[in-house]
Backbone as a ProteinNet text record, in pm:
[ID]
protein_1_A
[PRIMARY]
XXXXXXXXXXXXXXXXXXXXXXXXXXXXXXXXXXXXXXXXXXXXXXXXXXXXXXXXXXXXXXXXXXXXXXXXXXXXXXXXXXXXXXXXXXXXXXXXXXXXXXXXXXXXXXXXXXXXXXXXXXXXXXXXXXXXXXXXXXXXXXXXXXXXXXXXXXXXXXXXXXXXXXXXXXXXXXXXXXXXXXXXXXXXXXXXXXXXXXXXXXXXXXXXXXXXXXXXXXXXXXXXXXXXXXXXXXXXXXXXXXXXXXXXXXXXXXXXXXXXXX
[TERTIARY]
5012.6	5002.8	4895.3	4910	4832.1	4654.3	4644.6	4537.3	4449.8	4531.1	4499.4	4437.6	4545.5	4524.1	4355.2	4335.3	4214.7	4073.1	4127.3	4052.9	3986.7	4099.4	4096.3	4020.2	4042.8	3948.4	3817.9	3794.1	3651	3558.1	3671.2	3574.7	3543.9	3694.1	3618.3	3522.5	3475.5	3369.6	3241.5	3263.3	3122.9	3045.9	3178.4	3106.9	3056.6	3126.2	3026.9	2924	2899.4	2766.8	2678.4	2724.6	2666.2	2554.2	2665.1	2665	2727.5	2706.1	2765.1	2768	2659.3	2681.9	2770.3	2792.3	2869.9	3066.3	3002.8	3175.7	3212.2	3114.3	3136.5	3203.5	3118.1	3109.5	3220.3	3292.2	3345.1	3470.1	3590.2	3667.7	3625.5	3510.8	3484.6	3451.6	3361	3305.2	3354.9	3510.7	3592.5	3704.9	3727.9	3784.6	3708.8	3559.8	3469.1	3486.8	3486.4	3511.3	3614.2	3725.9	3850.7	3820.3	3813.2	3757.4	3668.4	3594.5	3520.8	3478.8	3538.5	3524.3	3433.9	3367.3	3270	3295.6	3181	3182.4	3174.2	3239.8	3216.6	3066.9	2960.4	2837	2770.3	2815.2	2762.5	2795.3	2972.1	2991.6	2939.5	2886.2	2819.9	2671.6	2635.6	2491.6	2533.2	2563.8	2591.6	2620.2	2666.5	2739.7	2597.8	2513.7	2428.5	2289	2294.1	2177.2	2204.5	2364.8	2337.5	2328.4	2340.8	2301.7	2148.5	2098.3	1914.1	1884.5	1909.7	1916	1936.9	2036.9	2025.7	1969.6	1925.9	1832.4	1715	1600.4	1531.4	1494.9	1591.4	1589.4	1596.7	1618.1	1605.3	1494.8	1456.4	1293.4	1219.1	1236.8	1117.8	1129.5	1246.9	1254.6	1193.2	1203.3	1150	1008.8	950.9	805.9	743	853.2	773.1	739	872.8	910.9	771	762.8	669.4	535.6	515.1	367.6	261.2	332.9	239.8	187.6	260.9	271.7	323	253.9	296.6	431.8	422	516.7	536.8	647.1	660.6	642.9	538.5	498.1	507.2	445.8	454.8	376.1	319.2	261	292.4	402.2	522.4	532.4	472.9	504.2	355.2	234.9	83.8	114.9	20.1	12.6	-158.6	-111.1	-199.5	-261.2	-194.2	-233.6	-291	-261.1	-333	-519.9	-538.5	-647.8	-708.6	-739.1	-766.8	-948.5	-988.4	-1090.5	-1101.6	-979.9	-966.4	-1005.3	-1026.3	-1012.3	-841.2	-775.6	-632.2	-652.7	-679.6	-673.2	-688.3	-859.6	-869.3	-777.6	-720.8	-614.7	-505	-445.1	-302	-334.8	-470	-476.3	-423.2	-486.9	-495.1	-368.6	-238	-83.7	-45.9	-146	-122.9	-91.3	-157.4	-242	-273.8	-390.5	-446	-622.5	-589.5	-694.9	-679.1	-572.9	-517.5	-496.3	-481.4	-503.5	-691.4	-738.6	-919.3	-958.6	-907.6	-929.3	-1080.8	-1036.6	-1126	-1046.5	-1172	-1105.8	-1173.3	-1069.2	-1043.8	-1056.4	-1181	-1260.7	-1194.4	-1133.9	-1121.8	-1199.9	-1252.4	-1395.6	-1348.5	-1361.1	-1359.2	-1311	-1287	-1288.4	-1122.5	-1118	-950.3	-886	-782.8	-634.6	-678	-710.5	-750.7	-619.6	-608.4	-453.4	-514.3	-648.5	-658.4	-551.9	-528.7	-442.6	-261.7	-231.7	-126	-149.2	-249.4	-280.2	-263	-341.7	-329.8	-200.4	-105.4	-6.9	110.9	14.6	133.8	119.7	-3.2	-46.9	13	-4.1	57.3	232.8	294.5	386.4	408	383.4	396	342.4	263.5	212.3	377.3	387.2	523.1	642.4	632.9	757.7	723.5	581.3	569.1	570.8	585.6	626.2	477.1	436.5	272.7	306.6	245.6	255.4	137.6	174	102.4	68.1	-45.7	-65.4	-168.3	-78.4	-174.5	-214.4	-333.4	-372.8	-521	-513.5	-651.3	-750.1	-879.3	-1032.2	-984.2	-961.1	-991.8	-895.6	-793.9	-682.1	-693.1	-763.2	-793.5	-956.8	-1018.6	-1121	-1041.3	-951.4	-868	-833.6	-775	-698.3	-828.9	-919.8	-1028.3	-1093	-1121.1	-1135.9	-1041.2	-937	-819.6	-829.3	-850	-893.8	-975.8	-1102.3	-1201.9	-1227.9	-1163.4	-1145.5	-1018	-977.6	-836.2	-890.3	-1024	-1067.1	-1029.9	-951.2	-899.4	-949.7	-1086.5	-1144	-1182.3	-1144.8	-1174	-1014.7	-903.7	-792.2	-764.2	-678.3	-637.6	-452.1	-368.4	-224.9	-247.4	-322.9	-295.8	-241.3	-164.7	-128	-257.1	-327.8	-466.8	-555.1	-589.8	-689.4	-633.1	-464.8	-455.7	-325	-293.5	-218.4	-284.8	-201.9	-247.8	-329.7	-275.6	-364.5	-333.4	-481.1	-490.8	-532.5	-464.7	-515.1	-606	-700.3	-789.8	-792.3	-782.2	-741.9	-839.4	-886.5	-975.8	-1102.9	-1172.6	-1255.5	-1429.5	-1477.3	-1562	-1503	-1411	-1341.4	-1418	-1436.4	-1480.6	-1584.1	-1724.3	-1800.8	-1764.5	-1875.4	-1819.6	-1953.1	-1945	-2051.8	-2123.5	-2246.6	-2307.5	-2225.1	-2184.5	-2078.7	-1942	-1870.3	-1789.2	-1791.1	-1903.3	-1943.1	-1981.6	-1996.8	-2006.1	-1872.7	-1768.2	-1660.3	-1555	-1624.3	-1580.8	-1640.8	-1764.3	-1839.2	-1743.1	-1712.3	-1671.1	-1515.1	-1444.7	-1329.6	-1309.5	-1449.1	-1472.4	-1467.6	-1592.1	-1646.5	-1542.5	-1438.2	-1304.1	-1212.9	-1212.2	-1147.3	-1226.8	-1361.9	-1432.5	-1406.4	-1311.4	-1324.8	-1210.6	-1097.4	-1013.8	-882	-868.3	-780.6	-837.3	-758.5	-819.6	-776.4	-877.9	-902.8	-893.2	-844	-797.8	-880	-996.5	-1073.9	-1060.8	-1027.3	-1032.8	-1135.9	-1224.1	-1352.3	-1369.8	-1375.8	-1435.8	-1561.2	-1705.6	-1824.5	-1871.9	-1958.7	-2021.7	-2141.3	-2137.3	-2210.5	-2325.7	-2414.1	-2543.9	-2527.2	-2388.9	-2382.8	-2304.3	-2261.6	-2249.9	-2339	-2442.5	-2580.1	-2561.7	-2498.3	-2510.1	-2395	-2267.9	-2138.8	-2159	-2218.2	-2208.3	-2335.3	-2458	-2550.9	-2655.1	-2597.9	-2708.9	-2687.8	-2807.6	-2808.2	-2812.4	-2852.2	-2857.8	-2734.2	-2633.2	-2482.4	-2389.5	-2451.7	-2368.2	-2447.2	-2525.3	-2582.3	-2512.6	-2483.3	-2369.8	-2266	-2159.3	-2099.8	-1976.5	-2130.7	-2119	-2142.6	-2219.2	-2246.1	-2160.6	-2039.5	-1949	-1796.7	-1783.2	-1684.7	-1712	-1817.8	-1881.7	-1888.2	-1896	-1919.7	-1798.8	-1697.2	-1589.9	-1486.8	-1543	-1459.4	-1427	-1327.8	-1367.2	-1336.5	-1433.4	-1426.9	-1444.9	-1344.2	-1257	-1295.4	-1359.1	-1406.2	-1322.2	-1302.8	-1179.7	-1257.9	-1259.1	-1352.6	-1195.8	-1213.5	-1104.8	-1073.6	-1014.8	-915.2	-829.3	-830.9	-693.1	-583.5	-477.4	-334.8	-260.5	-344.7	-232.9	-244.3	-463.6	-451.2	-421.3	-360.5	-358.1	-279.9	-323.8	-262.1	-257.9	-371.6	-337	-465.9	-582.2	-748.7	-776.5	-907.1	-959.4	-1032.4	-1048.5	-1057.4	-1203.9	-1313.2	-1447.3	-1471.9	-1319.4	-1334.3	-1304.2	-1228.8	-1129.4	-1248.6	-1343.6	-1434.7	-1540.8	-1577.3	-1665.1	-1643.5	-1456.1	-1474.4	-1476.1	-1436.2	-1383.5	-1539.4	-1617.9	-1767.4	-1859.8	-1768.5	-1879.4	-1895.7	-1816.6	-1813.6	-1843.8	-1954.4	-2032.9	-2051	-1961	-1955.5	-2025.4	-2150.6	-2199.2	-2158.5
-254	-108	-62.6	-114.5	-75.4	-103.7	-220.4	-277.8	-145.9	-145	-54.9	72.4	138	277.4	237.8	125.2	106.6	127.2	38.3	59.7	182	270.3	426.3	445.1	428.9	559.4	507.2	340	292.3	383.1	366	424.2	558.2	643	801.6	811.8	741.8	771.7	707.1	571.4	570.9	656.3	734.3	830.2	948.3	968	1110.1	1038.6	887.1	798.9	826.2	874.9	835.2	707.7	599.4	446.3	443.3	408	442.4	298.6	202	63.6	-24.1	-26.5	-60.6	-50.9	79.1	129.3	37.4	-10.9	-23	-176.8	-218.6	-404.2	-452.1	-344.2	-319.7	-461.7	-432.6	-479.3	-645.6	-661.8	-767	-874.4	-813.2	-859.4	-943.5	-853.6	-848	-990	-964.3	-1069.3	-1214.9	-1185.7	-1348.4	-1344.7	-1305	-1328.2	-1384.4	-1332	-1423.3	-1567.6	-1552.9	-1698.2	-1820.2	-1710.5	-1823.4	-1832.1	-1752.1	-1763.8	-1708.6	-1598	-1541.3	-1508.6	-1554.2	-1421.7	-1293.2	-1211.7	-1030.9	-1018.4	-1074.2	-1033.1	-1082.2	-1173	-1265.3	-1108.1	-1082	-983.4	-850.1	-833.5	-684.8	-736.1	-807.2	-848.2	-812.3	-891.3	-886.1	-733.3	-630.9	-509.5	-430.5	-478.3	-410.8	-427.3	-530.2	-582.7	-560.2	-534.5	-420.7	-303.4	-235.2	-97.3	-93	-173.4	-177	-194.3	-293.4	-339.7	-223.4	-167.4	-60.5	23.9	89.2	208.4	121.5	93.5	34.1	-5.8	-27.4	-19.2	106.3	216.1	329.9	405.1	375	422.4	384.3	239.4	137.9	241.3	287.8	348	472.3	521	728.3	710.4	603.3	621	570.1	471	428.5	553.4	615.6	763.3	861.4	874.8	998.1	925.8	779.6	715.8	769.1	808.7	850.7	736.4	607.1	463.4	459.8	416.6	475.4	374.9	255.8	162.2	60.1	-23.4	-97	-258.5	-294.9	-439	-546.5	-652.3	-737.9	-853.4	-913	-1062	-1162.3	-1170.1	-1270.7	-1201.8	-1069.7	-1050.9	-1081.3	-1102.7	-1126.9	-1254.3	-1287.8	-1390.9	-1406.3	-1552.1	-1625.9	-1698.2	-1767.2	-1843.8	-1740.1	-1628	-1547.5	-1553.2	-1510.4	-1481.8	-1639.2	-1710.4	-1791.1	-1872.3	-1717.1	-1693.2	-1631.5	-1578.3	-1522.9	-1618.1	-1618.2	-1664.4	-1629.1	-1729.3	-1685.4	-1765.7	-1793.4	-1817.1	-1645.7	-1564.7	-1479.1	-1365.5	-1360.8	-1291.1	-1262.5	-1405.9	-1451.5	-1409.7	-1477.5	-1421.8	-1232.5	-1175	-1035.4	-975.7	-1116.9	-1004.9	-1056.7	-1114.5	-1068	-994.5	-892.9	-768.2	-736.3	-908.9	-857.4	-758.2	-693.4	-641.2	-487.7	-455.7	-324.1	-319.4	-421.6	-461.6	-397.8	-476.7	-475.3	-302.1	-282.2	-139.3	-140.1	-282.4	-305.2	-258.4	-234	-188.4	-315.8	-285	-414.2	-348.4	-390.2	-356.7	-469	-388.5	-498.2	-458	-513.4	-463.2	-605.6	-554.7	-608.9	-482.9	-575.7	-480.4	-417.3	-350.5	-289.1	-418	-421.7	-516.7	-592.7	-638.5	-797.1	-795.4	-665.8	-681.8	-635.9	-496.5	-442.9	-391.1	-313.8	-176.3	-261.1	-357.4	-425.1	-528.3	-527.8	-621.7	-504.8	-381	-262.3	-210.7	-199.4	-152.6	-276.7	-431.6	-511	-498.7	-481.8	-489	-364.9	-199.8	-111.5	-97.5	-178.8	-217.1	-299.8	-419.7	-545.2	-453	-362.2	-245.1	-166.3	-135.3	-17.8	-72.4	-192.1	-250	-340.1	-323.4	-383.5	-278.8	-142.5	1.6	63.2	60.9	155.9	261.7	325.3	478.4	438.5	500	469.9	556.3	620.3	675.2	656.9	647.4	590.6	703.8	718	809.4	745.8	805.4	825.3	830.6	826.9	892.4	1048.7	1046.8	1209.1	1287.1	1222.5	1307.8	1325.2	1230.8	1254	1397.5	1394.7	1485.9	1583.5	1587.3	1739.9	1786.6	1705.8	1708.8	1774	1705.5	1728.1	1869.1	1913.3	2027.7	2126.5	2137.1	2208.1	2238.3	2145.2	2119.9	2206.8	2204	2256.6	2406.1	2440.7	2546	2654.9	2560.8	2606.8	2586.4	2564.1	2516.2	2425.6	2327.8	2229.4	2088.7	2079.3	1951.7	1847.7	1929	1821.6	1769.5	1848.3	1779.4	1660.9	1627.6	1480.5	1479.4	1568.4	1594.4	1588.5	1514.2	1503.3	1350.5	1275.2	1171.9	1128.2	1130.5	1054.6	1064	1102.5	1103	1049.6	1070.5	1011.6	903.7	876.4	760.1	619.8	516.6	366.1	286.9	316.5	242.9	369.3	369.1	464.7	377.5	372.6	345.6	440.8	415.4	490.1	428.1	450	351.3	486.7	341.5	361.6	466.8	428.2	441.5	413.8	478.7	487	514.1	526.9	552.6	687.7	758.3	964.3	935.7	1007	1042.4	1179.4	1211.3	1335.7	1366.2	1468.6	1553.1	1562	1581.7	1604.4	1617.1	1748.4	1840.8	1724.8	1656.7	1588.8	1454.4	1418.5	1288.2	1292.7	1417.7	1446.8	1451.8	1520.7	1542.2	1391.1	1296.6	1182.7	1083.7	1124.8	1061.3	1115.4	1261.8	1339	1205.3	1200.5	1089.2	984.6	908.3	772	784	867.6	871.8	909.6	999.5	1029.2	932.8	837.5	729.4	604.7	606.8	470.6	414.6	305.1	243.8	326.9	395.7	441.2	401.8	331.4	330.2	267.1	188.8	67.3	197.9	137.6	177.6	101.6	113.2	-14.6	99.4	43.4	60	-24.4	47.8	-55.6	7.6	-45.1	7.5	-95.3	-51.3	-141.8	-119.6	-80.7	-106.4	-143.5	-246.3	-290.6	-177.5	-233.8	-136.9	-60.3	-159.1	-126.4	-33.8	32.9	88.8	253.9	270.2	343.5	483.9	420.2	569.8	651.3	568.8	625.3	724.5	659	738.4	849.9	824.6	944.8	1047.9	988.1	1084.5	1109.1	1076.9	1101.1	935.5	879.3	745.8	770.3	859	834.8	902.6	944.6	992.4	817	774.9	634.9	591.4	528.9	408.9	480.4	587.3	624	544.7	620.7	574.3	438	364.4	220.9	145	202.1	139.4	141.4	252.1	274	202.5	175.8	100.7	-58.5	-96.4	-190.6	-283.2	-241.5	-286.9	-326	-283	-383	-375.6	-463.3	-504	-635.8	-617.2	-752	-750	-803.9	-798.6	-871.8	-825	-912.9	-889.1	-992	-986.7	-1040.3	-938.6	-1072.4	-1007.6	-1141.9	-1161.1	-1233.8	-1215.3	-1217.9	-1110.9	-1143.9	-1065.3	-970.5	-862.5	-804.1	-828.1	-812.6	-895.3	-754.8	-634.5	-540.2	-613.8	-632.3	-649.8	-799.1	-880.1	-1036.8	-1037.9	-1140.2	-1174.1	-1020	-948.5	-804.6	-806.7	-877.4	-850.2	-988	-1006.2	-1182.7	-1167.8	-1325.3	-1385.9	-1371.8	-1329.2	-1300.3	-1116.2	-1052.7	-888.3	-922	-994.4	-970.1	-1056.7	-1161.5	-1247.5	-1091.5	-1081.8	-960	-840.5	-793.3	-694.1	-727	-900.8	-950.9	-938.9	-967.5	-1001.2	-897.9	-704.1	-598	-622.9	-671.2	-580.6	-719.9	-761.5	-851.7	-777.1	-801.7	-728.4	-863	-836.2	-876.6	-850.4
-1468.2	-1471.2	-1569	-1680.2	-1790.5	-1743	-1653.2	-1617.9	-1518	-1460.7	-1322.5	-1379.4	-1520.1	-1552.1	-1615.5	-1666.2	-1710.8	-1643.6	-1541.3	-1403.5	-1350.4	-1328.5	-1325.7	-1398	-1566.9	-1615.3	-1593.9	-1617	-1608.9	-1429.6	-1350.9	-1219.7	-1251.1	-1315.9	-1354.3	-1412.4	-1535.5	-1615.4	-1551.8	-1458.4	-1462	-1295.6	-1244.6	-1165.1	-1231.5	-1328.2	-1446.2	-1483.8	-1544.5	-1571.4	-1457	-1338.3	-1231.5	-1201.2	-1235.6	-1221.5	-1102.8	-959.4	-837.1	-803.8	-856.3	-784.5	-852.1	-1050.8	-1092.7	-1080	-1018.2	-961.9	-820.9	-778	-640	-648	-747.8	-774	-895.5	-929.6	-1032.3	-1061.4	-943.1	-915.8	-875.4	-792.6	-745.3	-873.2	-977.7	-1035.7	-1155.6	-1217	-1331.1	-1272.2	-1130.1	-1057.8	-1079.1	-1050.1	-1061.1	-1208.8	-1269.5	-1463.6	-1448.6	-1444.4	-1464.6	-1383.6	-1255.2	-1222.8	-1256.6	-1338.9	-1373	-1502.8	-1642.9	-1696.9	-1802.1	-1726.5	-1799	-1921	-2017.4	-2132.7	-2109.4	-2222.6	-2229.9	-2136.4	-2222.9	-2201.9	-2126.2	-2027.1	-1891.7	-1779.2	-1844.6	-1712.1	-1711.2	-1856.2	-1862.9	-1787.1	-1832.9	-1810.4	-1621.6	-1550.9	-1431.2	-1342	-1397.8	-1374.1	-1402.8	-1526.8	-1537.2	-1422.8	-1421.1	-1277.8	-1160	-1124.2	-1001.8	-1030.4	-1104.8	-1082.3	-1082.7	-1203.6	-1214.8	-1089.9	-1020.5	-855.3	-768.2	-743.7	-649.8	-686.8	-817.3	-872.6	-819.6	-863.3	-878	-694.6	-599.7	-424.2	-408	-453.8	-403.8	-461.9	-584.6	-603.5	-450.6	-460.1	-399.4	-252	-203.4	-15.8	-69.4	-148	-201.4	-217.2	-283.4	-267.4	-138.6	-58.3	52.3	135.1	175.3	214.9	188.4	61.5	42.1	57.4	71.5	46.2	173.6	256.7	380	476.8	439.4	471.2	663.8	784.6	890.9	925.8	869.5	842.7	763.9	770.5	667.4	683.6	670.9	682.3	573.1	541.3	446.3	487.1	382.2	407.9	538.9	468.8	553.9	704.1	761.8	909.5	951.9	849.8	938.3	976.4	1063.4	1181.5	1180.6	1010.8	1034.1	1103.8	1212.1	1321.5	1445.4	1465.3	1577.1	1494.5	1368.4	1320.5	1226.4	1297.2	1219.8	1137.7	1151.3	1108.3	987.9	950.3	846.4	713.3	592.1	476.9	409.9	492.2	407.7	277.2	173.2	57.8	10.5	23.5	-63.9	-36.3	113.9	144.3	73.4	50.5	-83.8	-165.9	-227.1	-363.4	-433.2	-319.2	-321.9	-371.3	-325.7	-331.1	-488.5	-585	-720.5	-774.6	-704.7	-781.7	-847.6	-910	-1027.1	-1016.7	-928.5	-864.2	-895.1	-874.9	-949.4	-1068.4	-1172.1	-1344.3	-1279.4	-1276.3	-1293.7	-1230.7	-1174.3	-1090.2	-960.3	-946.5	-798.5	-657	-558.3	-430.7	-373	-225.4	-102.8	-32.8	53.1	184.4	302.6	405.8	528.7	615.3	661.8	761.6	916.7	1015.2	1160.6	1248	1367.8	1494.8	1476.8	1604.1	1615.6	1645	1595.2	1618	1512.1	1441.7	1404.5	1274.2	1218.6	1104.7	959.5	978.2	864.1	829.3	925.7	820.8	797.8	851	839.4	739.9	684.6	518.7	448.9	420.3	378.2	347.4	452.5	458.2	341.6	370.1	313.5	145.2	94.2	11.1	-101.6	-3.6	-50.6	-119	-15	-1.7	-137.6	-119.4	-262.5	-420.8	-395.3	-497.1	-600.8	-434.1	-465.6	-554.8	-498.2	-549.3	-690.3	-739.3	-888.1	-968.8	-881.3	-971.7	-1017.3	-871.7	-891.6	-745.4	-777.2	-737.7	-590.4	-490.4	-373.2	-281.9	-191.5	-83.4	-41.3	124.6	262.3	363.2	403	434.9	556.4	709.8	742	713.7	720.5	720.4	720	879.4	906.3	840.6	818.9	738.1	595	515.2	392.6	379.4	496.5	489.1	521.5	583.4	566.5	485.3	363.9	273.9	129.3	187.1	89	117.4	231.2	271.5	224.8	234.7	175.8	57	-41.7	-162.3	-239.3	-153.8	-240.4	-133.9	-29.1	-15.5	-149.3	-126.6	-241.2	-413	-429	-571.4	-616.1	-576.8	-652.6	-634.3	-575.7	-541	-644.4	-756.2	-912	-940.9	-913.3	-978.6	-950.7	-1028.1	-1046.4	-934.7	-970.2	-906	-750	-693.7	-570.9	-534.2	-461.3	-469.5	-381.9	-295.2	-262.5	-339.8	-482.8	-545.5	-679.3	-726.7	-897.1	-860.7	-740.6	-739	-802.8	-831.6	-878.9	-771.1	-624	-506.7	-399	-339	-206.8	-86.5	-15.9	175.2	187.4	217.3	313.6	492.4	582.1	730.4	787.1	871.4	1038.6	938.9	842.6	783.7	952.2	1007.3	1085.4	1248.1	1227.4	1401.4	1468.1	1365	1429.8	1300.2	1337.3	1238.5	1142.8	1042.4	977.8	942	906.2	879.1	741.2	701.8	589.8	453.3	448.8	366.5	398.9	483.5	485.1	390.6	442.5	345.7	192.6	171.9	19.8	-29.8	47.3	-22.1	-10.1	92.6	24.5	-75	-92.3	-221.1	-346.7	-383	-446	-483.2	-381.9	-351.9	-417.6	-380.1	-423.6	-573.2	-605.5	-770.1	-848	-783.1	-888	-929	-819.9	-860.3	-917.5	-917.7	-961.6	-1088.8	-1088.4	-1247.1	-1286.6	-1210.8	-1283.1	-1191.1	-1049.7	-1011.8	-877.7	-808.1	-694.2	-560.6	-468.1	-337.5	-196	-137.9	-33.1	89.7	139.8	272.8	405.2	502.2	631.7	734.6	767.2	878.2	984.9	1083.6	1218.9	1206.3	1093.9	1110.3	985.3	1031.3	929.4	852.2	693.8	593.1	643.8	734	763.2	895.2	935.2	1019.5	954.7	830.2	763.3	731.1	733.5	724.7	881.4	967.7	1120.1	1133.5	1077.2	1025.3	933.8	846.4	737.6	744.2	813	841.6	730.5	603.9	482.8	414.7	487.4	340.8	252.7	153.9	0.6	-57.6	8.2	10.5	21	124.9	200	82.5	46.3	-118.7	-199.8	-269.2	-367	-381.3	-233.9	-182.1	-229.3	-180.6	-135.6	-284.7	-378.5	-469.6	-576.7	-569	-649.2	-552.4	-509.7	-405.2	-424.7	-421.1	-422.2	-538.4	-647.7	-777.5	-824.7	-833.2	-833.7	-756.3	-647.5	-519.6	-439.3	-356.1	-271.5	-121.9	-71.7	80.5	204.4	245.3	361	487.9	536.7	701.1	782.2	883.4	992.8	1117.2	1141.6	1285.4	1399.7	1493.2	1591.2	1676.3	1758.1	1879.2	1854.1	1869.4	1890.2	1910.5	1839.8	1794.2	1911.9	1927.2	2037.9	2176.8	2122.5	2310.9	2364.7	2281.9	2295.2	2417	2495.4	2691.8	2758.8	2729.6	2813.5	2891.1	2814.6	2831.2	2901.9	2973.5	3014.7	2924.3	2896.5	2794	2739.3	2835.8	2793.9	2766.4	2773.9	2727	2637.8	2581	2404.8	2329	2360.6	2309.1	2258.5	2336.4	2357.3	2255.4	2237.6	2137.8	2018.6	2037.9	1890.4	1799.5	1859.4	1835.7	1839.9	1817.4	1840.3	1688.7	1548.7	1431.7	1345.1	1321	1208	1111.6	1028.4	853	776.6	706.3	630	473.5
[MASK]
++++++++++++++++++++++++++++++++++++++++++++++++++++++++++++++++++++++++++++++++++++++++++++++++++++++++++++++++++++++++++++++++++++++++++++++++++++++++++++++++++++++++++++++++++++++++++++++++++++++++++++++++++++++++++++++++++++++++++++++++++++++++++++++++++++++

């Protein structure tokens, strides 16, 4: 009886703690002590690592949530063997992230399908969960966003999560061209973050096809030269992983082989 009333008050108070996972594991846990012997501080220790545990899983879903992330991928779902042109060593290396310590960006450059934006996405991902702040975002949707911006005066602040987050997606980087005034306000982009926070780029065209995209070379050499300088970049040459057994075998050769990133 006396045990139970204990019980009680421990669940009342630690729902005012609003400790919700310790309450949950409560009973289970005090049970494996007696079984097995725990010390006091084996079973606090234990009571305390699930709650850190479930806090700590529900950050990780709230930023995926707000990251603007279109889904949720990981290392472990690419399919090394479809792309085996890839450099999977500098690939691995990447899910260090000692690349976000240095404040370098990661360029994936090849055709559609080959598994940019699903490295991107894995990478963002492995980010979130070492407790860095994240958002994934379009080309054309970040020039919206930038437009908005500096219609609204605010094209210098920092409080936007695509411009003062720890890592930004940028995806389908050359799919739709943009305009003069567009390409400035992503120079504007780049330079806010240069040397202050990593940039993750994915483009189906190679650099030397960039002045054709952006319309002003000496905007694109900016650009490129601040992206560039501390970065690293990833060519994947291959097939389309959507259109794999959909295309004959000399169409998918053909698109695999439009996008030579030098």
């Amino acid at each position: 009886m006396a045990e139970q009333l204990i019980l009680d008050r421990l669940s009342e108070n630690l729902t005012r703690l609003r400790l919700p996972r310790i309450k949950e594991v409560l009973s289970e846990l005090v049970l494996a002590a007696e079984t097995n012997s725990w010390s006091y501080l084996t079973l606090l220790d234990r009571l305390m690592e699930e709650e850190v545990s479930r806090k700590e899983q529900r950050r990780i879903e709230s930023v995926l949530k707000l990251s603007g992330l279109p889904w949720v991928k990981t290392l472990d779902d690419f399919d090394f063997a479809f792309q085996p042109g890839i450099n999977r060593r500098q690939v691995v290396d990447l899910f260090d992230l000692s690349f976000l310590e240095r404040k370098d960006n990661i360029l994936f450059l090849g055709p559609p399908g080959v598994g940019k934006t699903h490295l991107s996405v894995a990478l963002a991902v492995k980010a979130c969960q070492a407790g860095c702040t994240i958002h994934f975002t379009t080309m054309s949707e970040l020039i919206h966003k930038l437009r908005k911006d500096q219609e609204s005066g605010r094209i210098g602040k920092n409080n936007r999560p695509y411009k003062g987050s720890n890592l930004v997606v940028v995806d389908e980087v050359g799919y739709t061209p943009i305009d003069r005034e567009e390409c400035n306000l992503f120079y504007q982009f780049v330079a806010m973050r240069y040397e202050k926070a990593s940039t993750i780029i994915s483009s189906n065209k190679a650099f030397d096809e960039w002045s054709e995209l952006f319309h002003d070379p000496v905007i694109v050499t900016a650009i490129l030269d601040r992206l560039l300088h501390h970065s690293v970049v990833v060519n994947i040459k291959g097939n389309s992983y959507r259109l794999r057994n959909k295309l004959p075998a000399g169409v998918e050769k053909a698109l695999s082989e439009e996008v030579i990133a030098e």
